[in-house]
C-alpha positions as CSV (number, residue, x, y, z in Angstrom):
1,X,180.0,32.2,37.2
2,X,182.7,34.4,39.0
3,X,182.8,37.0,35.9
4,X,178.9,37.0,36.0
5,X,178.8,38.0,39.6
6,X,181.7,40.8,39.5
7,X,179.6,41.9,36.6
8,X,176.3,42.3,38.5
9,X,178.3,43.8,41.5
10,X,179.7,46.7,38.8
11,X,176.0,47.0,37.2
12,X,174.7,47.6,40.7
13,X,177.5,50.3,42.2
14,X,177.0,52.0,38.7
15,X,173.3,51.9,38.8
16,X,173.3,53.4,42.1
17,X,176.1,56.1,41.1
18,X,173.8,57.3,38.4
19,X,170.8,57.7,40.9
20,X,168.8,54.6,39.8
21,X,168.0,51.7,41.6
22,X,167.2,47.6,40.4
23,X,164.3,46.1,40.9
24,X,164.4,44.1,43.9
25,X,166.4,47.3,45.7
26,X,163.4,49.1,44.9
27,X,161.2,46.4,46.0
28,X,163.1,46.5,49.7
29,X,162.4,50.4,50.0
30,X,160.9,51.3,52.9
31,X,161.9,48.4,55.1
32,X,161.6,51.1,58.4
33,X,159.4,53.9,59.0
34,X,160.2,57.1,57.2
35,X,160.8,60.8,58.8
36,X,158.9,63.8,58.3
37,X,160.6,67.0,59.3
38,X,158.2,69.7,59.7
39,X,159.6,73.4,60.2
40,X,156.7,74.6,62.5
41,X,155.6,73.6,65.6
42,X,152.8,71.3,66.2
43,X,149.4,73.5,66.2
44,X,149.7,74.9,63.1
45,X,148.2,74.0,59.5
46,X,151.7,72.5,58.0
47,X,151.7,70.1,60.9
48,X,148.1,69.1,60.6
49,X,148.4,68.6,56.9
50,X,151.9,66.3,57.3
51,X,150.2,64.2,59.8
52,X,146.5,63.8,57.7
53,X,148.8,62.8,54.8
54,X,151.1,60.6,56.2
55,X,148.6,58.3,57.3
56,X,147.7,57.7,53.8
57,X,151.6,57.7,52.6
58,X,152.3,55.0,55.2
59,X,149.8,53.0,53.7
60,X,150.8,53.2,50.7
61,X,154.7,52.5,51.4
62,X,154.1,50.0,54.0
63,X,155.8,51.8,57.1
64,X,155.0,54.7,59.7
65,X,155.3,58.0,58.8
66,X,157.1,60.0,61.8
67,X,156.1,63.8,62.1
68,X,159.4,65.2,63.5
69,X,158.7,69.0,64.4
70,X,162.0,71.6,63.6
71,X,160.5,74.7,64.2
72,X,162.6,77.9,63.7
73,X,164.0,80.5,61.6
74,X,161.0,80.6,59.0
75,X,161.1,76.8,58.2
76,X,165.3,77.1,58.0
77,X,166.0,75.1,61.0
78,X,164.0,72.3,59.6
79,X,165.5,72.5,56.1
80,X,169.2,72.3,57.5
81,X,168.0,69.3,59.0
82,X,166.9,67.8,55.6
83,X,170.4,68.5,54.2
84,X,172.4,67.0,56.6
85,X,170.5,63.6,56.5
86,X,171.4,61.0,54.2
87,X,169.8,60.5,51.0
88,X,168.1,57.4,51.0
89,X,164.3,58.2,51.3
90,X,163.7,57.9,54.8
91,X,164.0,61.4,55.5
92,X,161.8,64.1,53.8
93,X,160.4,67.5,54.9
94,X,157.5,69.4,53.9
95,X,158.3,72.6,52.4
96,X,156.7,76.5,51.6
97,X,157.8,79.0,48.8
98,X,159.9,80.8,52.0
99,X,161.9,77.0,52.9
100,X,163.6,77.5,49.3
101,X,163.0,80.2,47.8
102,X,163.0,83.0,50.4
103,X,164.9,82.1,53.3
104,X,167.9,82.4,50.8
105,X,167.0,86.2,50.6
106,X,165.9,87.0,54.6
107,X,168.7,85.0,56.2
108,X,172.5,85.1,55.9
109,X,174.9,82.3,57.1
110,X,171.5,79.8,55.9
111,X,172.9,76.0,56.4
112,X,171.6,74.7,53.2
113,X,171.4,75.5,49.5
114,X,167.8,74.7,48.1
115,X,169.1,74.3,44.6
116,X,172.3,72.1,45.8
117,X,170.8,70.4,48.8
118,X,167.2,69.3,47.9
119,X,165.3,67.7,45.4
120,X,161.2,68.0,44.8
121,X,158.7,64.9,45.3
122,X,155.6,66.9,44.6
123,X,153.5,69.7,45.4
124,X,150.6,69.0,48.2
125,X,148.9,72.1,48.8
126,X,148.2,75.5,48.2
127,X,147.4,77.6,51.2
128,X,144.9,80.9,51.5
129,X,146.3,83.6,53.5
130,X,143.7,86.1,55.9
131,X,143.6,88.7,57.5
132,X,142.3,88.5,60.6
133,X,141.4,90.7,64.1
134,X,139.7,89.2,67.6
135,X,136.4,88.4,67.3
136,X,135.3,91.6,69.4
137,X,137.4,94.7,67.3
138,X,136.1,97.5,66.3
139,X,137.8,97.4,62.7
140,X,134.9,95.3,60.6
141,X,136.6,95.3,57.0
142,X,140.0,95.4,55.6
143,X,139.0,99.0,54.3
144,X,138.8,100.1,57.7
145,X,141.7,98.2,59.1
146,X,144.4,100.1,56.3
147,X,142.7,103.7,56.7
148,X,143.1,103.4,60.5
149,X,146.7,102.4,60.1
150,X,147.3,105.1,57.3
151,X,145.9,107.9,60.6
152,X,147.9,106.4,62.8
153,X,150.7,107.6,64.8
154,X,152.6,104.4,65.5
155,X,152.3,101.4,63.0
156,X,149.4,98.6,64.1
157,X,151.0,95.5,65.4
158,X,149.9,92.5,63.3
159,X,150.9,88.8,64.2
160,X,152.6,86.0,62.1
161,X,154.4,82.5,62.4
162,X,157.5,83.5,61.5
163,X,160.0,85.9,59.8
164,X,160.3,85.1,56.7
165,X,157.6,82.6,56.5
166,X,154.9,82.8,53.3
167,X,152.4,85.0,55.5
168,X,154.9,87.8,56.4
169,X,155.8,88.0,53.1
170,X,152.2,88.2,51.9
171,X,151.5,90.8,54.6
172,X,154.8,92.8,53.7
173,X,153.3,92.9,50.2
174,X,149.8,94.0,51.5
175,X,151.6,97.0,53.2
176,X,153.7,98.0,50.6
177,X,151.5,98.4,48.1
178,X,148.6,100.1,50.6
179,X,151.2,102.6,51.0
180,X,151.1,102.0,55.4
181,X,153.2,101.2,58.0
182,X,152.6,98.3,60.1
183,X,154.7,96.0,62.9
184,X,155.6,92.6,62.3
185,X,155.4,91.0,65.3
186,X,156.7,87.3,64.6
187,X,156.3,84.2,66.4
188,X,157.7,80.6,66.6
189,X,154.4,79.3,64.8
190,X,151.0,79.8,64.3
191,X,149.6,79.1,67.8
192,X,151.3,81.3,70.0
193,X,150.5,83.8,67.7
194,X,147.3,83.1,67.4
195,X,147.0,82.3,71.0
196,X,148.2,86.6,72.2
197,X,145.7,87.6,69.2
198,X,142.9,86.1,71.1
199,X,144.2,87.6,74.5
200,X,144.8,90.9,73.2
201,X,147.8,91.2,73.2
202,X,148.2,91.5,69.5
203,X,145.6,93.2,67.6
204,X,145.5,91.5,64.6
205,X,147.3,88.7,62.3
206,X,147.9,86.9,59.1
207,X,146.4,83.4,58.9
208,X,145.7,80.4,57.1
209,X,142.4,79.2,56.4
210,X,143.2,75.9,58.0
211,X,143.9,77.4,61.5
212,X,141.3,80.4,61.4
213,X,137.4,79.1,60.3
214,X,136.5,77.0,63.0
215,X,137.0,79.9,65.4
216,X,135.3,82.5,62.9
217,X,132.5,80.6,63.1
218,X,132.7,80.8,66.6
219,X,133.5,84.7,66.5
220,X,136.3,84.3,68.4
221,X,138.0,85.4,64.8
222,X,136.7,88.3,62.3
223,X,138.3,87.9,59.0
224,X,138.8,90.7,57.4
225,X,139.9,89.6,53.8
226,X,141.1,87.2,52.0
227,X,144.6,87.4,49.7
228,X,143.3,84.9,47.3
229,X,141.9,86.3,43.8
230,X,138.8,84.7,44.5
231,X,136.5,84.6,48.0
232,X,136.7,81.1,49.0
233,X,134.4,78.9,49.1
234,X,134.0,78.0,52.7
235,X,134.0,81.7,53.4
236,X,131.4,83.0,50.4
237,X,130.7,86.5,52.7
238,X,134.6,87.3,52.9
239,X,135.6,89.9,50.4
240,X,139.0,89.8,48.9
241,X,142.0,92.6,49.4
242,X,141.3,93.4,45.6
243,X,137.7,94.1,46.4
244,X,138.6,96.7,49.0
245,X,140.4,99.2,47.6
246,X,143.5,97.1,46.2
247,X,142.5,96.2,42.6
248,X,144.3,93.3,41.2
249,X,146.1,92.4,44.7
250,X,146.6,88.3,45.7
251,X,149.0,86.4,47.5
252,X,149.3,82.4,48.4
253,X,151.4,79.7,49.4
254,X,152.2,76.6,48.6
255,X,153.8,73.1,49.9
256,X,155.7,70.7,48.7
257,X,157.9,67.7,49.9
258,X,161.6,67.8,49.0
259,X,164.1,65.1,49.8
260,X,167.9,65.6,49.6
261,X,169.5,65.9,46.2
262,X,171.8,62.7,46.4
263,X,168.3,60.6,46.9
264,X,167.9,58.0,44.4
265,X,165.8,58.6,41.0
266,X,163.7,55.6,41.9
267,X,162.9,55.5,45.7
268,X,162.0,59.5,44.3
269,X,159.7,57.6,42.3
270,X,158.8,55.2,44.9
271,X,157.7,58.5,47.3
272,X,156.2,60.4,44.1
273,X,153.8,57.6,43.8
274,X,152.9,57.2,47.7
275,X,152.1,60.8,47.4
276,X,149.6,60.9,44.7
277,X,147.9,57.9,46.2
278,X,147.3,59.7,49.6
279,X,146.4,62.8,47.6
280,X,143.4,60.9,46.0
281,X,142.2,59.6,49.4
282,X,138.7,60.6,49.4
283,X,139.2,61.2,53.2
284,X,142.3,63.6,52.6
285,X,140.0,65.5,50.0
286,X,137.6,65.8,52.2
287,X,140.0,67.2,54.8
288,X,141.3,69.4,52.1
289,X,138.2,71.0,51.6
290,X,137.0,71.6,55.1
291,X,140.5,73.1,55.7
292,X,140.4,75.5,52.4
293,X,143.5,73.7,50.7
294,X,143.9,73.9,46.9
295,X,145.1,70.5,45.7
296,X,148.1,71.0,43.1
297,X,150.1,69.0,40.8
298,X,151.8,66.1,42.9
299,X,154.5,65.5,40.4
300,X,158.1,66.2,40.2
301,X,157.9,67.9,37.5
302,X,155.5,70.6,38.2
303,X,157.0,71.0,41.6
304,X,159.9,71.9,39.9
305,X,158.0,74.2,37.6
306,X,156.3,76.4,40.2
307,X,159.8,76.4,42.6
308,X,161.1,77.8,39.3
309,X,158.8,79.8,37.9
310,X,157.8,81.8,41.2
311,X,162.2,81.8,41.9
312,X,162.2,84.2,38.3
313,X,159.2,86.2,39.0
314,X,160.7,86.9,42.4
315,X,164.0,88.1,40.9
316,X,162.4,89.8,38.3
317,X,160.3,91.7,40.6
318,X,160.9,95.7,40.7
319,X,162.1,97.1,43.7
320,X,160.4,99.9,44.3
321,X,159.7,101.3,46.7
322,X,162.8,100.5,48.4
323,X,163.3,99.7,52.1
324,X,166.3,99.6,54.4
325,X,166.9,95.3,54.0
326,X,168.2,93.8,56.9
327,X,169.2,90.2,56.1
328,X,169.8,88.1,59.8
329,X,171.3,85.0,60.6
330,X,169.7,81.9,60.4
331,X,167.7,81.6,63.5
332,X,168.0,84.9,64.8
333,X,164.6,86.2,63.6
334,X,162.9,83.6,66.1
335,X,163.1,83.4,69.7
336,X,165.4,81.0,71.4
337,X,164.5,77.1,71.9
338,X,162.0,76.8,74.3
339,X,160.6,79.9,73.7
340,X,157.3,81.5,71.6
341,X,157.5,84.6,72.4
342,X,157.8,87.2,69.8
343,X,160.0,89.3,67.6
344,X,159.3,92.5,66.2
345,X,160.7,94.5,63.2
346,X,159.2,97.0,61.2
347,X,157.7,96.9,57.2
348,X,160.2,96.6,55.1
349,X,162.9,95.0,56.8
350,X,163.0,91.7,54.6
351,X,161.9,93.2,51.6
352,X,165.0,94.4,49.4
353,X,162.4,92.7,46.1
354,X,159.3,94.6,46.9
């Protein structure tokens, strides 16, 4: 009896040193509520999708699902969390193509390694991109919006959520390859951005499709374009950027959830399987289509696939035209806690790829 029981105690520290769990440990996970680390402040589309889907996770798993906001530094704040917490599932953080694969690039001194510190759950999302002016501009199309920066003397001011964050990078792109000049003016999040847009303060931004159509349909909002390939389908009278003058032109994001690399092969699988359960919700699908969210491949695996495959096309991306880069600390791209006001730099400064 004695042997038997120092052999079960060996089987279970060596199961757990190679990442993989027994049965009735797997059984016992959750037992408490699990955290959600979101990089952006509440208001914006990444916290509304973590809290619509964590409702249906916590079902699933048995426990609450607590939305824990780390806004700053383009999602890096957040992610450093992530790294630091221990890696037994009740942590996890919902992350965008900038979290791990261009905050590396933008920010120096980052306080995490996405390759060393996290690994993927699934994908849950793939987010269209706008472009967007106040509801009462003058500037009606996309068209007009690039000629009248091309004439102008001083580069038009455009709002996003973040430096660094998937929008800038898509708006960078949009300015590079027009061949204009325009002013990044960032903010901590979506709605203070949104929120000086509206007041005038800003005249125009980049936006998901989440956060913008109710207030197009109001015409508080004008988009002008949409990155996507396609025109969506909640916004059939939007033309794309590649219909106005920019032929072949698209940009997106995505989102997945990572958890930290020492996490466990089977509480992985123990989230993995939560998550496409609340994916197939028809309430979440519903969601999904009212707030213009592609559904993507939940598993590991393709997670994996896309955080790889976009990491290579990135790298081999060519250069030119080159731009000044100016890579910044972690955290000093976004206005002190507390604050959401914003922070301006000029096309080009992140951009040593495009």
């Amino acid at each position: 009896m004695a042997f038997a029981a120092l052999t079960r105690r060996h089987l279970l520290a060596a199961g757990c040193a190679a990442g993989i769990l027994p049965r009735s440990a797997r059984a016992a996970f959750p037992d408490k509520p699990v955290r959600w680390i979101v990089g952006y402040p509440p208001g914006g589309s990444t916290d509304a999708i973590a809290r619509l889907l964590g409702q249906s996770f916590s079902i699933r798993i048995g426990q609450p699902v607590v939305v824990d906001n780390r806004p700053g530094a383009g999602s890096a704040v957040g992610a450093a969390a992530l790294a630091a917490a221990a890696g037994d599932g009740y942590t996890m953080m919902g992350a965008d193509n900038g979290t791990l694969i261009i905050n590396p690039i933008a920010y120096r001194n980052l306080q995490y390694d996405p390759e060393r510190d996290f690994r993927p759950v699934g994908l849950y999302a793939g987010i269209n991109i706008l472009l967007a002016v106040k509801g009462n501009s003058p500037i009606r199309t996309a068209s007009e919006y690039l000629e009248k920066a091309r004439a102008a003397r001083e580069p038009i001011p455009y709002a996003s959520p973040g430096i660094g964050s998937p929008l800038h990078l898509a708006m960078e792109r949009l300015a590079l390859e027009a061949r204009v000049s325009l002013s990044h003016v960032a903010y901590r999040g979506m709605a203070p951005a949104l929120n000086d847009v509206l007041s005038g303060a800003v005249p125009s931004l980049v936006i998901d499709y989440g956060t913008a159509a109710e207030m197009a349909k109001a015409g508080q909002l004008r988009v002008l374009a949409t990155f996507s390939a396609q025109r969506l389908p909640g916004m059939p009278d939007v033309p794309t950027l590649a219909e106005q003058g920019l032929p072949g032109f698209s940009a997106s994001a995505w989102q997945g959830l990572i958890v930290p690399r020492r996490t466990p092969d089977a509480i992985v699988e123990r989230l993995a399987d939560a998550w496409s359960f609340a994916l197939g919700e028809p309430q979440v699908r519903a969601r999904y289509a009212e707030l213009g969210l592609d559904r993507l491949p939940s598993d590991p695996q393709s997670f994996m696939a896309r955080w790889k495959g976009d990491q290579a096309h990135l790298a081999a991306a060519d250069p030119r035209p080159r731009h000044p880069a100016r890579r910044i600390r972690a955290g000093a791209g976004s206005p002190a806690p507390g604050r959401s006001g914003p922070t301006r730099s000029k096309t080009g400064d992140l951009l040593p790829f495009w």
